[in-house]
C-alpha positions in Angstrom: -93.1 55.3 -47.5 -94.5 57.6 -50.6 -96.2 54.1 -51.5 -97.9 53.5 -48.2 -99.3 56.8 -47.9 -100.8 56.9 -51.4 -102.5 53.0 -50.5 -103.2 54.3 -47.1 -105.1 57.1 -48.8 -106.6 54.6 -51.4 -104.6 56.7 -54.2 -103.9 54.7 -57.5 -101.1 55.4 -59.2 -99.9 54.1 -62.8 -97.6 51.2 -63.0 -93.8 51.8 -63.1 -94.7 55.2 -61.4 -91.1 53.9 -59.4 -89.2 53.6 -62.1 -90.3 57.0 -63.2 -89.4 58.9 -59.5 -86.3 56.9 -59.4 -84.9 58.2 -62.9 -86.4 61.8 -61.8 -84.2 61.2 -58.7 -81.0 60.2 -60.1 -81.1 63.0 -62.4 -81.7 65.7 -59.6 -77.8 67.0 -59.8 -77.7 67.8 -63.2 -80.4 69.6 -63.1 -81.6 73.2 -61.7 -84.7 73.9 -59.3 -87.4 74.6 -61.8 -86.5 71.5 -64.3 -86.7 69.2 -61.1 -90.0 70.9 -60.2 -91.9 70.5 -63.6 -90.9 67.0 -63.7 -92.3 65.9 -60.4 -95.5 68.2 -61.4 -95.5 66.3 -64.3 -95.1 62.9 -61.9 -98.2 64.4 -59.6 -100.3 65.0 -63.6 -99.8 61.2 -64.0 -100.8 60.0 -60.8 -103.9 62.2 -60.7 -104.9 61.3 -64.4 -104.7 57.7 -63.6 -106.7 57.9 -60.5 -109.2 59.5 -62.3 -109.6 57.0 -65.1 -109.5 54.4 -62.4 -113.1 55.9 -60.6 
């Protein structure tokens, strides 16, 4: 679903961004709030870097 809505919007996102969210995901219980958040803000960095080097 995250995929769909980021072609939907015409949103590119660097390759093996799954891989990334995945590992980010798995780790989730060993980890507290604010490490989990600066991860996926670091995840929503990438994604917006590589859309702009894409236009």
């Amino acid at each position: 679903m995250f995929y769909k809505a980021l072609a939907s919007d015409s949103i590119s996102y660097p390759d093996y961004l799954d891989v990334y969210i995945s590992s980010a995901w798995e780790n989730v219980d060993a980890l507290n709030k604010k490490q989990v958040q600066i991860i996926f803000d670091g995840l929503s960095e990438w994604v917006s870097a590589s859309e702009n080097d894409l236009n």
